[in-house]
mmCIF file of the N, C-alpha and C atoms, coordinates in Angstrom:
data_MODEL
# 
_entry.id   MODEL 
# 
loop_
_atom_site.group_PDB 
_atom_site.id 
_atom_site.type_symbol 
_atom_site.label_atom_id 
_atom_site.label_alt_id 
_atom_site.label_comp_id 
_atom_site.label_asym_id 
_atom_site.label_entity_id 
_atom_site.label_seq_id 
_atom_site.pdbx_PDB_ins_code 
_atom_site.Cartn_x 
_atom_site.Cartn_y 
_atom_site.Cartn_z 
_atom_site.occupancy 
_atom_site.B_iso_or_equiv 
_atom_site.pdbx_formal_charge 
_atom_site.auth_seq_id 
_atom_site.auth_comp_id 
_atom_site.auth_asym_id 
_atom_site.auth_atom_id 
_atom_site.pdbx_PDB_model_num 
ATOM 1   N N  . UNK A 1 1  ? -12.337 -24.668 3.348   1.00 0.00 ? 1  UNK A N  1 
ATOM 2   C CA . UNK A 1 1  ? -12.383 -23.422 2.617   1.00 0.00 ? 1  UNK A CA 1 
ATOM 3   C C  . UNK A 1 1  ? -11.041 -22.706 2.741   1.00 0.00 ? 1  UNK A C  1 
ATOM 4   N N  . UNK A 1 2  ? -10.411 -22.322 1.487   1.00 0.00 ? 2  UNK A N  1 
ATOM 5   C CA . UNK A 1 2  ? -9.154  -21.855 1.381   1.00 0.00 ? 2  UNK A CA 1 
ATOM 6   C C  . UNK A 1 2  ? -9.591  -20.122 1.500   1.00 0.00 ? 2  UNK A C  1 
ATOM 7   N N  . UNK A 1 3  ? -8.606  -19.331 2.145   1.00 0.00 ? 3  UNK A N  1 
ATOM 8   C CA . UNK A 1 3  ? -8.782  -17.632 2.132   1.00 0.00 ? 3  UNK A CA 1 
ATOM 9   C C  . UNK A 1 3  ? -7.690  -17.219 0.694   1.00 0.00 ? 3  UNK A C  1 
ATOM 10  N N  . UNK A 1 4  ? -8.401  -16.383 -0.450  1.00 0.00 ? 4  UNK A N  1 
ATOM 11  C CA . UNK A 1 4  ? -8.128  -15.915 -1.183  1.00 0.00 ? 4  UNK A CA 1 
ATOM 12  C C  . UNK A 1 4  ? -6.628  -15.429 -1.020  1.00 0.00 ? 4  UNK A C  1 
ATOM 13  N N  . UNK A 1 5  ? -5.810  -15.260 -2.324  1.00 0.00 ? 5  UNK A N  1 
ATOM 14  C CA . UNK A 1 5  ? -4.652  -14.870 -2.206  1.00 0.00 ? 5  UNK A CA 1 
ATOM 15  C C  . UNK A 1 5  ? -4.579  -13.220 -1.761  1.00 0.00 ? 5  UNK A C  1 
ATOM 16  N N  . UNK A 1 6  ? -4.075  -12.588 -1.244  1.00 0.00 ? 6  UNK A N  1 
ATOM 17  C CA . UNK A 1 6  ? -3.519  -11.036 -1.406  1.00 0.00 ? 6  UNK A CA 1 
ATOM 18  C C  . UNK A 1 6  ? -2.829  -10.564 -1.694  1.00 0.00 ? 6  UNK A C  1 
ATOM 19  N N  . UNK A 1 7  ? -2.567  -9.721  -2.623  1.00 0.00 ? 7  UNK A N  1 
ATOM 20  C CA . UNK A 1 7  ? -1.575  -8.523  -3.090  1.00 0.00 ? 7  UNK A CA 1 
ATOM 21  C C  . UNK A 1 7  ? -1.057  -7.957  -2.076  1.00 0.00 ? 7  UNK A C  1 
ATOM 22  N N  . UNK A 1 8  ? 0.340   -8.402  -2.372  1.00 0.00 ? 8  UNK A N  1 
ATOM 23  C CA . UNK A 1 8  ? 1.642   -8.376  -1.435  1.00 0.00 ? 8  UNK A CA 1 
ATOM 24  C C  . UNK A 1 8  ? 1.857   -6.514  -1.139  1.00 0.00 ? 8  UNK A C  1 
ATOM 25  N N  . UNK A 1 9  ? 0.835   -5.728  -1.781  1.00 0.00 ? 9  UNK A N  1 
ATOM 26  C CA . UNK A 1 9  ? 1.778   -4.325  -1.779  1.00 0.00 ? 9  UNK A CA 1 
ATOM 27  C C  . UNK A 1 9  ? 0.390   -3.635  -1.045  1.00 0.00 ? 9  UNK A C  1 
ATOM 28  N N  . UNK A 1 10 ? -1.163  -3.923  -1.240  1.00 0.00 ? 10 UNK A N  1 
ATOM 29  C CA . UNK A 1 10 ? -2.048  -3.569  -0.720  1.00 0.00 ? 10 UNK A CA 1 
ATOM 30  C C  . UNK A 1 10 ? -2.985  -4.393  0.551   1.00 0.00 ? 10 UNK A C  1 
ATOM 31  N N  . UNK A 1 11 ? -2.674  -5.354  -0.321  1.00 0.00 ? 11 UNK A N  1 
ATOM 32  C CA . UNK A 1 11 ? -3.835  -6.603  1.141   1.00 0.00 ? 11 UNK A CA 1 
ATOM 33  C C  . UNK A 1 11 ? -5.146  -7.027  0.256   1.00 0.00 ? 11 UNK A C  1 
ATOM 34  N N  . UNK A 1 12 ? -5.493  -5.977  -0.738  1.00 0.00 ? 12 UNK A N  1 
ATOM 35  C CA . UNK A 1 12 ? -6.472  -6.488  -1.615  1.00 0.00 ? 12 UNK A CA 1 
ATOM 36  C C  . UNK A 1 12 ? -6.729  -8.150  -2.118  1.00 0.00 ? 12 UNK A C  1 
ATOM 37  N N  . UNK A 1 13 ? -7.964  -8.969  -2.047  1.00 0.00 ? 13 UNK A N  1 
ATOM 38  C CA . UNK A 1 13 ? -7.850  -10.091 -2.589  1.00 0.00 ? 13 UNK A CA 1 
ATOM 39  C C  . UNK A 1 13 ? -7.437  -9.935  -3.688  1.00 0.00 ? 13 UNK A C  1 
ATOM 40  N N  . UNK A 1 14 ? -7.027  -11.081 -4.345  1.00 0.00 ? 14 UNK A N  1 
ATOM 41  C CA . UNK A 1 14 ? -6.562  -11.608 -5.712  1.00 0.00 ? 14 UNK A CA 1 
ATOM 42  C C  . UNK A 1 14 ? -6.438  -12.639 -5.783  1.00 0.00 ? 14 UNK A C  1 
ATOM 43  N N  . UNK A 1 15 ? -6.736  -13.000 -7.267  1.00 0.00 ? 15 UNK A N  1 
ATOM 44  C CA . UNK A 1 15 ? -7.142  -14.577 -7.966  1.00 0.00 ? 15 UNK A CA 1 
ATOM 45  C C  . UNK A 1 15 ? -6.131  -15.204 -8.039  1.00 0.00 ? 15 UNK A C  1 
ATOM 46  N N  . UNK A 1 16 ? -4.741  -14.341 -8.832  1.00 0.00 ? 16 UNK A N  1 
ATOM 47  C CA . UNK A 1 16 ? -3.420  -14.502 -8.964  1.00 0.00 ? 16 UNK A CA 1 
ATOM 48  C C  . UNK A 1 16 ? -2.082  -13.535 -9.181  1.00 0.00 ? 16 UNK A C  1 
ATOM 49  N N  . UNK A 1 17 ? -1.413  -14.482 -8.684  1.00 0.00 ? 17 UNK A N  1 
ATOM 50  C CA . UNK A 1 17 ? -0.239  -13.380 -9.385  1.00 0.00 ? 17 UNK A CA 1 
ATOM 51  C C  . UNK A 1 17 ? 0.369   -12.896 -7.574  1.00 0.00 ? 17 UNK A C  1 
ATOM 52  N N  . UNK A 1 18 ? 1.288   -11.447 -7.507  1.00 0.00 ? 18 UNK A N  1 
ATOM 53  C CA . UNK A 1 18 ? 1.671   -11.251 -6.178  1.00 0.00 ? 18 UNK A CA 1 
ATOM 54  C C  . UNK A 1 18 ? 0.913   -9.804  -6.083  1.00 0.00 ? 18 UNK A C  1 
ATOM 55  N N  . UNK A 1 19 ? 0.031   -9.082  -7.137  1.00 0.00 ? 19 UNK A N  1 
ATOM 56  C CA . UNK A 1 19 ? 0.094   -7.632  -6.837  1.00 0.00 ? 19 UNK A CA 1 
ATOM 57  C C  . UNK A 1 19 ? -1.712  -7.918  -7.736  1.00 0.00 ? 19 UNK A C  1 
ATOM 58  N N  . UNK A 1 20 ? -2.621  -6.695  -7.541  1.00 0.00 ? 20 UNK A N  1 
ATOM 59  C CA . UNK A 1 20 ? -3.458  -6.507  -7.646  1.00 0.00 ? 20 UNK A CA 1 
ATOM 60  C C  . UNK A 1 20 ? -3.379  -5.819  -8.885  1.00 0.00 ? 20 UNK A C  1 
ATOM 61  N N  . UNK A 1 21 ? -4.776  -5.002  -9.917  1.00 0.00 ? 21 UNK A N  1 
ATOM 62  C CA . UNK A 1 21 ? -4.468  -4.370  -10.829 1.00 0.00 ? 21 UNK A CA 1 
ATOM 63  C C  . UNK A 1 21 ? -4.031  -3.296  -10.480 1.00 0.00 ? 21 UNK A C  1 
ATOM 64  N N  . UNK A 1 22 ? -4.582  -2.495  -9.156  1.00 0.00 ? 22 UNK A N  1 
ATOM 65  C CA . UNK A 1 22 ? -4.360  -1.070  -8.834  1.00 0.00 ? 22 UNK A CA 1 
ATOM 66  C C  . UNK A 1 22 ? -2.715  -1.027  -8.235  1.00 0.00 ? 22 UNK A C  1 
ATOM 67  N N  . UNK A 1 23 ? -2.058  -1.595  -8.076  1.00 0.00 ? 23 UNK A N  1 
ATOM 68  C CA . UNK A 1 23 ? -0.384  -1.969  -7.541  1.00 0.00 ? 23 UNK A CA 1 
ATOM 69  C C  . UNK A 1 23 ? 0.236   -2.093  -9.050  1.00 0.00 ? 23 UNK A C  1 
ATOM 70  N N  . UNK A 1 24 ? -0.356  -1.976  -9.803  1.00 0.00 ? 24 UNK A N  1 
ATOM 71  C CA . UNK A 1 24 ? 0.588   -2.507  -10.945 1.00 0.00 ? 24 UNK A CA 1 
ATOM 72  C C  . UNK A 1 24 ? 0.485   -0.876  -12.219 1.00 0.00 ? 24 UNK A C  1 
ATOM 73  N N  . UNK A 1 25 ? 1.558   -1.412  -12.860 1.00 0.00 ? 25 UNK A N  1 
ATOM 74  C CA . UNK A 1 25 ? 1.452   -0.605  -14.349 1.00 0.00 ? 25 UNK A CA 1 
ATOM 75  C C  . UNK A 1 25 ? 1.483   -1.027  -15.445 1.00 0.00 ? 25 UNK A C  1 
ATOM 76  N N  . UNK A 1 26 ? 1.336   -0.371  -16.588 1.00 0.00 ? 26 UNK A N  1 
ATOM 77  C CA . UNK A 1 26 ? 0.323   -0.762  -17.509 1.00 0.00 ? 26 UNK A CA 1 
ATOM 78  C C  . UNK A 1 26 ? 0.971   -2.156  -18.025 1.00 0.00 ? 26 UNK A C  1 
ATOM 79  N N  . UNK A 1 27 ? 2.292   -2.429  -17.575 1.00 0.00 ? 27 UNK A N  1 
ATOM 80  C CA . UNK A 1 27 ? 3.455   -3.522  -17.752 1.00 0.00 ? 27 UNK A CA 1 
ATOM 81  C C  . UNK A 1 27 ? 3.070   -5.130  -17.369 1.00 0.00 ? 27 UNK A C  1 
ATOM 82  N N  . UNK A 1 28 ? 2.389   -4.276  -16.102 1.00 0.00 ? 28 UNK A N  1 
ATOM 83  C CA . UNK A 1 28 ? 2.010   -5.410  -14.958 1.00 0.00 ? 28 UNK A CA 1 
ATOM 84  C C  . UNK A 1 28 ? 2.884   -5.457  -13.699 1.00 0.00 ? 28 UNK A C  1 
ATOM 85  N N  . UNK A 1 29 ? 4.081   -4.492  -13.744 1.00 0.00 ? 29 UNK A N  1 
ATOM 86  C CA . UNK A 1 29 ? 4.974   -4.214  -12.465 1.00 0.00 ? 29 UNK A CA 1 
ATOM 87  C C  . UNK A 1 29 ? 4.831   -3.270  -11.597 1.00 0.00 ? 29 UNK A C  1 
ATOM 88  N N  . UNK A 1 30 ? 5.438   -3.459  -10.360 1.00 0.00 ? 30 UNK A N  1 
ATOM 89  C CA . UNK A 1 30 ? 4.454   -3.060  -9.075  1.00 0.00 ? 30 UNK A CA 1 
ATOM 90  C C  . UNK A 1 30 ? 4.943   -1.505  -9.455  1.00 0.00 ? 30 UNK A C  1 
ATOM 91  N N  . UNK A 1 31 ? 4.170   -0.758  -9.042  1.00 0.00 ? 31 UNK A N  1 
ATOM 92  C CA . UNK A 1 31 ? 4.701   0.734   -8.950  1.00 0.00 ? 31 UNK A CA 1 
ATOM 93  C C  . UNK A 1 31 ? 5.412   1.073   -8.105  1.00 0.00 ? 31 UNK A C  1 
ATOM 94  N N  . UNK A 1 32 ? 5.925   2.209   -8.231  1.00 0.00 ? 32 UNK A N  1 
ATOM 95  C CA . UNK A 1 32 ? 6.856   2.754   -7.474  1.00 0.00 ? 32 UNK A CA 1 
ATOM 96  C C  . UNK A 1 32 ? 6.748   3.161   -5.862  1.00 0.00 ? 32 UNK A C  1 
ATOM 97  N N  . UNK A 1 33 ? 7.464   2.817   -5.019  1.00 0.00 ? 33 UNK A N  1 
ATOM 98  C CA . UNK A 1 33 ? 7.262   3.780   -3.611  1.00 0.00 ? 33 UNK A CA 1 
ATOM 99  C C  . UNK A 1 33 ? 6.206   5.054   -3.401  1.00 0.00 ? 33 UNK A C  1 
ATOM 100 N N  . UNK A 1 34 ? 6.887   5.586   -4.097  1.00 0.00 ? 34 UNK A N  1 
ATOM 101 C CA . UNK A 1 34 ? 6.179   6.964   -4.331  1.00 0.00 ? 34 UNK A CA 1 
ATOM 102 C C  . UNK A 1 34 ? 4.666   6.736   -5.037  1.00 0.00 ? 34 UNK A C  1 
ATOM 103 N N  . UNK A 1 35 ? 4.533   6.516   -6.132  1.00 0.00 ? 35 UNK A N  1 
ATOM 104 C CA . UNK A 1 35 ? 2.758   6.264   -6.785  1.00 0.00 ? 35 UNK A CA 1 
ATOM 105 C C  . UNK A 1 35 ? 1.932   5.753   -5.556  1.00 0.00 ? 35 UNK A C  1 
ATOM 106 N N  . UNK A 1 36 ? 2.406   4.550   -4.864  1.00 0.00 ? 36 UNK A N  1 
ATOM 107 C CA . UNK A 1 36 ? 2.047   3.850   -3.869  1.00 0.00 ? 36 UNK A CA 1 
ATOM 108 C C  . UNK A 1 36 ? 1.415   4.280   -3.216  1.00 0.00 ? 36 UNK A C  1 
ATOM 109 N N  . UNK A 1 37 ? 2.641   5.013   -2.412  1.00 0.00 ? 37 UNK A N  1 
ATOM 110 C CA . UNK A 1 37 ? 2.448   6.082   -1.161  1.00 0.00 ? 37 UNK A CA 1 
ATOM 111 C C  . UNK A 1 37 ? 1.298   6.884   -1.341  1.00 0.00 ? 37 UNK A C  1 
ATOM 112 N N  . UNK A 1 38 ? 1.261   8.028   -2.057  1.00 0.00 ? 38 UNK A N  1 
ATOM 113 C CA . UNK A 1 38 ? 0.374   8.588   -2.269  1.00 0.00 ? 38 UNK A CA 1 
ATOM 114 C C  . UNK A 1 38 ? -0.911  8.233   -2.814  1.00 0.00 ? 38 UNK A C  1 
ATOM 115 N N  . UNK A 1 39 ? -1.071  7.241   -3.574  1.00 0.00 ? 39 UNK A N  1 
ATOM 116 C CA . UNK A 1 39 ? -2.636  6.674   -3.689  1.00 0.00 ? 39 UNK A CA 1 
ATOM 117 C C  . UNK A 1 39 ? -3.492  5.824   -2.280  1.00 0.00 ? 39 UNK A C  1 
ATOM 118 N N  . UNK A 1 40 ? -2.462  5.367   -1.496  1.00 0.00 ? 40 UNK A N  1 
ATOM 119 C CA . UNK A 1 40 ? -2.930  4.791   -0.012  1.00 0.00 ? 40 UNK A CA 1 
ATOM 120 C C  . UNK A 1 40 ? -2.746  6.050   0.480   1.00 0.00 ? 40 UNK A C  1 
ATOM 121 N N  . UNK A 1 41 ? -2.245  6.778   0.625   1.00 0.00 ? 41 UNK A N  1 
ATOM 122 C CA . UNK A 1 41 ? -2.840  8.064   1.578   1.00 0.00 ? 41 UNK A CA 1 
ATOM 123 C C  . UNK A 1 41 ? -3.899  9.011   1.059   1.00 0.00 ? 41 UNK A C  1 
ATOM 124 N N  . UNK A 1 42 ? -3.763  8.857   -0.048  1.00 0.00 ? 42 UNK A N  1 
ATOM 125 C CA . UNK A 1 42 ? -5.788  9.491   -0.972  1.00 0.00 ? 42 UNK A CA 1 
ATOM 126 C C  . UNK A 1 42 ? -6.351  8.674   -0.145  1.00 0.00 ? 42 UNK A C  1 
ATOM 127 N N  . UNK A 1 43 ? -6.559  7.577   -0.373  1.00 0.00 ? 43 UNK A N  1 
ATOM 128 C CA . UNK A 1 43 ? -7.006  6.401   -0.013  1.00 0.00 ? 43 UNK A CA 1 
ATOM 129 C C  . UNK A 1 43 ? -7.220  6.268   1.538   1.00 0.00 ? 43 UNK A C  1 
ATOM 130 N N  . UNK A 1 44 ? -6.470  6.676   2.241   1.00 0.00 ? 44 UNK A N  1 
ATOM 131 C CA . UNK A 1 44 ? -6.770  6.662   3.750   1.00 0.00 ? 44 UNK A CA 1 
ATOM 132 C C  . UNK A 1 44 ? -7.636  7.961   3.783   1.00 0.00 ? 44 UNK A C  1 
ATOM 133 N N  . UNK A 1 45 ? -6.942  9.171   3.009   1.00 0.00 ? 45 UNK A N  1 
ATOM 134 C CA . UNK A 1 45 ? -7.867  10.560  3.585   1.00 0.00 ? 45 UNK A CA 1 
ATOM 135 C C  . UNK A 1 45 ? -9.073  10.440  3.515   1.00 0.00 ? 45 UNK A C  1 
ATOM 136 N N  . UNK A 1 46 ? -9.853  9.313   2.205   1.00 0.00 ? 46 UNK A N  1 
ATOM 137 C CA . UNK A 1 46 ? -11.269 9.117   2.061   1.00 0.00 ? 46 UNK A CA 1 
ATOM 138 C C  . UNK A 1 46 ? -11.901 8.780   2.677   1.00 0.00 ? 46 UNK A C  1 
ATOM 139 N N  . UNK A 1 47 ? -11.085 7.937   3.524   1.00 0.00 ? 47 UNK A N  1 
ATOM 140 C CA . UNK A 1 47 ? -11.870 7.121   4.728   1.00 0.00 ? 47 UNK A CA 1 
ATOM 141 C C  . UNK A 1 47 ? -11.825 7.691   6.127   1.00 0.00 ? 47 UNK A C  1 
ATOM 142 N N  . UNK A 1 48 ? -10.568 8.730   6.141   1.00 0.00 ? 48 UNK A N  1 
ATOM 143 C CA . UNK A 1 48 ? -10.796 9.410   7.522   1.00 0.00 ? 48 UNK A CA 1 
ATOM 144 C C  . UNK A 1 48 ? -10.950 11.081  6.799   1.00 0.00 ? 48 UNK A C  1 
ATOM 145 N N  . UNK A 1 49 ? -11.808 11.673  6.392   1.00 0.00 ? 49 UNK A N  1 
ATOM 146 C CA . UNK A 1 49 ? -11.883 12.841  5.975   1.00 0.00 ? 49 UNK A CA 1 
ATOM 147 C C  . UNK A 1 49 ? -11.131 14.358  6.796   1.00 0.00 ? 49 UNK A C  1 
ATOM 148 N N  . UNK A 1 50 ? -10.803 13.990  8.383   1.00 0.00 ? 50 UNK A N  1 
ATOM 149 C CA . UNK A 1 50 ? -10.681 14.953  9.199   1.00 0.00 ? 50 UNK A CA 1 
ATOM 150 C C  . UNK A 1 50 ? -9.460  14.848  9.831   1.00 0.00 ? 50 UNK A C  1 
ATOM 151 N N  . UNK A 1 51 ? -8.708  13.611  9.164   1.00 0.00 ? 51 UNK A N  1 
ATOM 152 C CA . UNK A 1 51 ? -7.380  13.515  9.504   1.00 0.00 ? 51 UNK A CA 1 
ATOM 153 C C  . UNK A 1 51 ? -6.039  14.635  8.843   1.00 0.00 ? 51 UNK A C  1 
ATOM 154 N N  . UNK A 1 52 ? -5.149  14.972  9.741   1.00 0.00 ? 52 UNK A N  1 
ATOM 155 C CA . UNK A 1 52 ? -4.017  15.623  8.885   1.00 0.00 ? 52 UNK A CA 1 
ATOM 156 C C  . UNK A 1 52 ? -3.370  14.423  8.040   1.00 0.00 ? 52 UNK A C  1 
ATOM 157 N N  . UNK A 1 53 ? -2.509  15.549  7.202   1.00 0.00 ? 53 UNK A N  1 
ATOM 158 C CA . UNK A 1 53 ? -1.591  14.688  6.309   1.00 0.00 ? 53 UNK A CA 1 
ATOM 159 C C  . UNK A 1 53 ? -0.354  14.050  7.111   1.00 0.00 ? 53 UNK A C  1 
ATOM 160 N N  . UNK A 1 54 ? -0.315  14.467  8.022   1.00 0.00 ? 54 UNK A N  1 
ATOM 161 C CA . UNK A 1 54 ? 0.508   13.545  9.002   1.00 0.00 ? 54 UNK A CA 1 
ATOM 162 C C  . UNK A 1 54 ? 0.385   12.754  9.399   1.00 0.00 ? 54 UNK A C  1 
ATOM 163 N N  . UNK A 1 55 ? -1.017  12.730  9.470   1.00 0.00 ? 55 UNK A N  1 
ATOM 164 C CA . UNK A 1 55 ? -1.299  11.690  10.501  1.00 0.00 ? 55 UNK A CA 1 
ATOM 165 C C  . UNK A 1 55 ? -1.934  10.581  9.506   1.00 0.00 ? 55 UNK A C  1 
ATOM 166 N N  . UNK A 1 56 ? -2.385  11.275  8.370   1.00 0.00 ? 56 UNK A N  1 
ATOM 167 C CA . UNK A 1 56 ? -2.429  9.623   7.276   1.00 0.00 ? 56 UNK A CA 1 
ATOM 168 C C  . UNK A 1 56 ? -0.941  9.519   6.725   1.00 0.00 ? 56 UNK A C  1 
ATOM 169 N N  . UNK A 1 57 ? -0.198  9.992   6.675   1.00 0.00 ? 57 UNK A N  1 
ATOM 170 C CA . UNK A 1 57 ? 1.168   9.297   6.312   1.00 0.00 ? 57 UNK A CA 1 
ATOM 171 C C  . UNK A 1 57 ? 1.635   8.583   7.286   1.00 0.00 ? 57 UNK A C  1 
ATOM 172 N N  . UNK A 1 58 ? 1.150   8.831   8.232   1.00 0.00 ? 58 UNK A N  1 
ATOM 173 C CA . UNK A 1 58 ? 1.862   7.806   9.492   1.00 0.00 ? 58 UNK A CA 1 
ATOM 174 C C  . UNK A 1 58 ? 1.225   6.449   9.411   1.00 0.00 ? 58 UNK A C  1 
ATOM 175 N N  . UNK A 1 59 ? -0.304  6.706   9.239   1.00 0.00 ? 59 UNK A N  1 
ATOM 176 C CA . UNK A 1 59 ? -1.366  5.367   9.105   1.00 0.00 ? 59 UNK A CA 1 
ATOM 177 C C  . UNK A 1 59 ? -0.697  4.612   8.107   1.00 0.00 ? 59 UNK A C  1 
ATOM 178 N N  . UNK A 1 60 ? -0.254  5.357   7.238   1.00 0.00 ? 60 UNK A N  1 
ATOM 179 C CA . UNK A 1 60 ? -0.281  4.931   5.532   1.00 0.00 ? 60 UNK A CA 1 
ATOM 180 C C  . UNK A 1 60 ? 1.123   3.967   6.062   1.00 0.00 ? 60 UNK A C  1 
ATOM 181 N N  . UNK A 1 61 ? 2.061   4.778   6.269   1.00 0.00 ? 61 UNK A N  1 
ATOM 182 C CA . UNK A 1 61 ? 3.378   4.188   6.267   1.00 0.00 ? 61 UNK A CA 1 
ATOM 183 C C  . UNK A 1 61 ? 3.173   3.096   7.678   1.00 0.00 ? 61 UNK A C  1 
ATOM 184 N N  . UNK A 1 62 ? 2.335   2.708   8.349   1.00 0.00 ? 62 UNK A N  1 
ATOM 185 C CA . UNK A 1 62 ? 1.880   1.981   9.621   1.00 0.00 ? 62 UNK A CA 1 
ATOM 186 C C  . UNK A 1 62 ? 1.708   0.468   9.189   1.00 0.00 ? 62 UNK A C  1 
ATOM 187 N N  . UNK A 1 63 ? 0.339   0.625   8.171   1.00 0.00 ? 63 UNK A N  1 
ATOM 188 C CA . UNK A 1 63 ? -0.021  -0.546  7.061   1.00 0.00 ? 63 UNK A CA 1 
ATOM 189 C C  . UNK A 1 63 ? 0.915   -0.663  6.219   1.00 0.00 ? 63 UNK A C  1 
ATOM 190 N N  . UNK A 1 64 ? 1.413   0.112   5.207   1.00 0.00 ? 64 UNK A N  1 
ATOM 191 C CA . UNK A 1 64 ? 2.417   -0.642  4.413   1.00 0.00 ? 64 UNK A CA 1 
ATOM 192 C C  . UNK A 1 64 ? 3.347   -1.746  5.285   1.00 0.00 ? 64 UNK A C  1 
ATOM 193 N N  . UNK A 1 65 ? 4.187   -0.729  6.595   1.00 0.00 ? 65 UNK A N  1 
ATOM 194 C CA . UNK A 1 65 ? 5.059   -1.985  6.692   1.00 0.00 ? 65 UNK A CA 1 
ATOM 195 C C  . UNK A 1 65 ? 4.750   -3.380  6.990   1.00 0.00 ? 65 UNK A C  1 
ATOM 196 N N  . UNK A 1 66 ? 3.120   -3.518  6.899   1.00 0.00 ? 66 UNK A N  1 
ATOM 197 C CA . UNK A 1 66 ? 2.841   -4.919  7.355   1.00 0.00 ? 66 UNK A CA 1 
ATOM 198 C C  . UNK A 1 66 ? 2.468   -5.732  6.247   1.00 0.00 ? 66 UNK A C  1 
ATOM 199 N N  . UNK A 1 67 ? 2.596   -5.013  4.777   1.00 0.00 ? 67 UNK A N  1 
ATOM 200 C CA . UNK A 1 67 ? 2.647   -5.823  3.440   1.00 0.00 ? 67 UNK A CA 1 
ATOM 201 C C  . UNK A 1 67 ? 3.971   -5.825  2.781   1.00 0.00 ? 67 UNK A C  1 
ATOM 202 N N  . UNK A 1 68 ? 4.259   -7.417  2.599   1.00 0.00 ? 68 UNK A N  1 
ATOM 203 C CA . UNK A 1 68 ? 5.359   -7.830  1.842   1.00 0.00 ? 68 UNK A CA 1 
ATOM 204 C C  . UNK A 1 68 ? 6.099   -7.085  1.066   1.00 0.00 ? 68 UNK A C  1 
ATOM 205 N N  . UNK A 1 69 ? 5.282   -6.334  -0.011  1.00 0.00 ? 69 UNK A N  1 
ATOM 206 C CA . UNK A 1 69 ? 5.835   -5.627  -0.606  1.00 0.00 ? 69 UNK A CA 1 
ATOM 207 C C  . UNK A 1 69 ? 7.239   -4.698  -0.234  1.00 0.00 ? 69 UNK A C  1 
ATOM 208 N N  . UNK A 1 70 ? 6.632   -4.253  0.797   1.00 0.00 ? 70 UNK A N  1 
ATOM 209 C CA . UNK A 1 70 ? 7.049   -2.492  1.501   1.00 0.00 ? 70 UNK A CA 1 
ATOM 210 C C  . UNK A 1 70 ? 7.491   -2.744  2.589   1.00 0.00 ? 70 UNK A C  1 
ATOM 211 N N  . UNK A 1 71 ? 7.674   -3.950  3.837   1.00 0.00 ? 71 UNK A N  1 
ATOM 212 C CA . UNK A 1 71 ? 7.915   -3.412  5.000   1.00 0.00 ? 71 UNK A CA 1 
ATOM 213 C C  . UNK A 1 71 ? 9.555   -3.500  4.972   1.00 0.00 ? 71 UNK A C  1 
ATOM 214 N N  . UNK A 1 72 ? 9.943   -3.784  3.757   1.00 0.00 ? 72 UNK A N  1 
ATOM 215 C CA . UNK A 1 72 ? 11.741  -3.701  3.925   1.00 0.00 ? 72 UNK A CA 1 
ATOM 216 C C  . UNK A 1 72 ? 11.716  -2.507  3.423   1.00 0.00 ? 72 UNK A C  1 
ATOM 217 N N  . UNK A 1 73 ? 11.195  -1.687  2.639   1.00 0.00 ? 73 UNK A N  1 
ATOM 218 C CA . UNK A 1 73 ? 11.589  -0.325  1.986   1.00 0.00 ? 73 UNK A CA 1 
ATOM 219 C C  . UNK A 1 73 ? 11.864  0.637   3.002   1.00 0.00 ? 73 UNK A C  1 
ATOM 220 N N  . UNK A 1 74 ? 13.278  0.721   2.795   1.00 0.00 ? 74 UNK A N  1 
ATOM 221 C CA . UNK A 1 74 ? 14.042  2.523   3.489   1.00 0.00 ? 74 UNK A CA 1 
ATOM 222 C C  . UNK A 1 74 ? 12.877  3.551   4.036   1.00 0.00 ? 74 UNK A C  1 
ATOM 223 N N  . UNK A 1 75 ? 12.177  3.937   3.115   1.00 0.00 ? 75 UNK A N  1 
ATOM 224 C CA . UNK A 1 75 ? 11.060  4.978   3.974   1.00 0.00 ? 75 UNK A CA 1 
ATOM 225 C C  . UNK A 1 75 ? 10.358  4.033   4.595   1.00 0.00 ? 75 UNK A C  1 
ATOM 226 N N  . UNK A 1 76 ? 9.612   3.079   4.677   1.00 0.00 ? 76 UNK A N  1 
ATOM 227 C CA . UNK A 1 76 ? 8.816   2.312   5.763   1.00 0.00 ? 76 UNK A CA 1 
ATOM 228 C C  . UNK A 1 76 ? 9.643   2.379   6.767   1.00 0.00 ? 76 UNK A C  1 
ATOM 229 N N  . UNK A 1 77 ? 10.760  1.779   6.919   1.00 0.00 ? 77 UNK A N  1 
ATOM 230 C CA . UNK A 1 77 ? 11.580  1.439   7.882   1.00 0.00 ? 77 UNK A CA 1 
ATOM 231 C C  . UNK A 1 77 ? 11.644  2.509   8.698   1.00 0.00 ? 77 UNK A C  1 
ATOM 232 N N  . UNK A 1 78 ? 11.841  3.808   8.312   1.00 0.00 ? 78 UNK A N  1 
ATOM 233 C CA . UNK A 1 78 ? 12.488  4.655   9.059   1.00 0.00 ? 78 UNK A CA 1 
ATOM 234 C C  . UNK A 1 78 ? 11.066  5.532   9.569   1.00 0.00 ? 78 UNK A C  1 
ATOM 235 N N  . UNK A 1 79 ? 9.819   4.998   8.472   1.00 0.00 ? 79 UNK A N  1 
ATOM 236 C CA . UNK A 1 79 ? 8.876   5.924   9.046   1.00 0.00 ? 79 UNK A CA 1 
ATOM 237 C C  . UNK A 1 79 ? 8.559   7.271   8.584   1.00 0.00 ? 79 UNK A C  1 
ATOM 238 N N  . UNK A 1 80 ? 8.883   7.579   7.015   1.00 0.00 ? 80 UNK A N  1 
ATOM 239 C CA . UNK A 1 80 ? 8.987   8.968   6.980   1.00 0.00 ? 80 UNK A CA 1 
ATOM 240 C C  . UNK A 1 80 ? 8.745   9.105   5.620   1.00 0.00 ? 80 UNK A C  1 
ATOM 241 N N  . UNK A 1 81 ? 7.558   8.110   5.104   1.00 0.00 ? 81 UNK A N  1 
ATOM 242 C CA . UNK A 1 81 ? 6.988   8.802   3.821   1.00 0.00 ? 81 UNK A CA 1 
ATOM 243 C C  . UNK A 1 81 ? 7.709   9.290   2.769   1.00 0.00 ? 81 UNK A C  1 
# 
């Protein structure tokens, strides 16, 4: 049994390709740093409701650097959203 591919920018499975539908635009190219950023930190606040925004940008920017996409990007690197 083979483990499904993942989208290099979220971790989400996928059938094909390097990016998921929600990583992409209407093009099919990955979005920007910024769109990113902020839909994984919606995205984290949902799941931790009682967290600061600090402290999901830290989560947020924690996980990105461990997807392909993002862990070379300048703000990952340095940690600072």
């Amino acid at each position: 049994m083979t483990t499904a591919p993942a989208c290099e920018s979220c971790g989400m499975p996928i059938e094909t390709g390097g990016y998921c539908g929600h990583c992409t635009d209407e093009s099919g190219q990955l979005q920007s740093f910024d769109q990113r950023f902020e839909r994984m930190v919606a995205w984290q606040a949902r799941r931790d409701p009682a967290a600061t925004r600090e402290e999901l940008e830290r989560q947020t920017l924690s996980y990105m650097a461990t997807m392909p996409a993002w862990r070379d990007h300048p703000r990952v690197a340095r940690g600072d959203g």
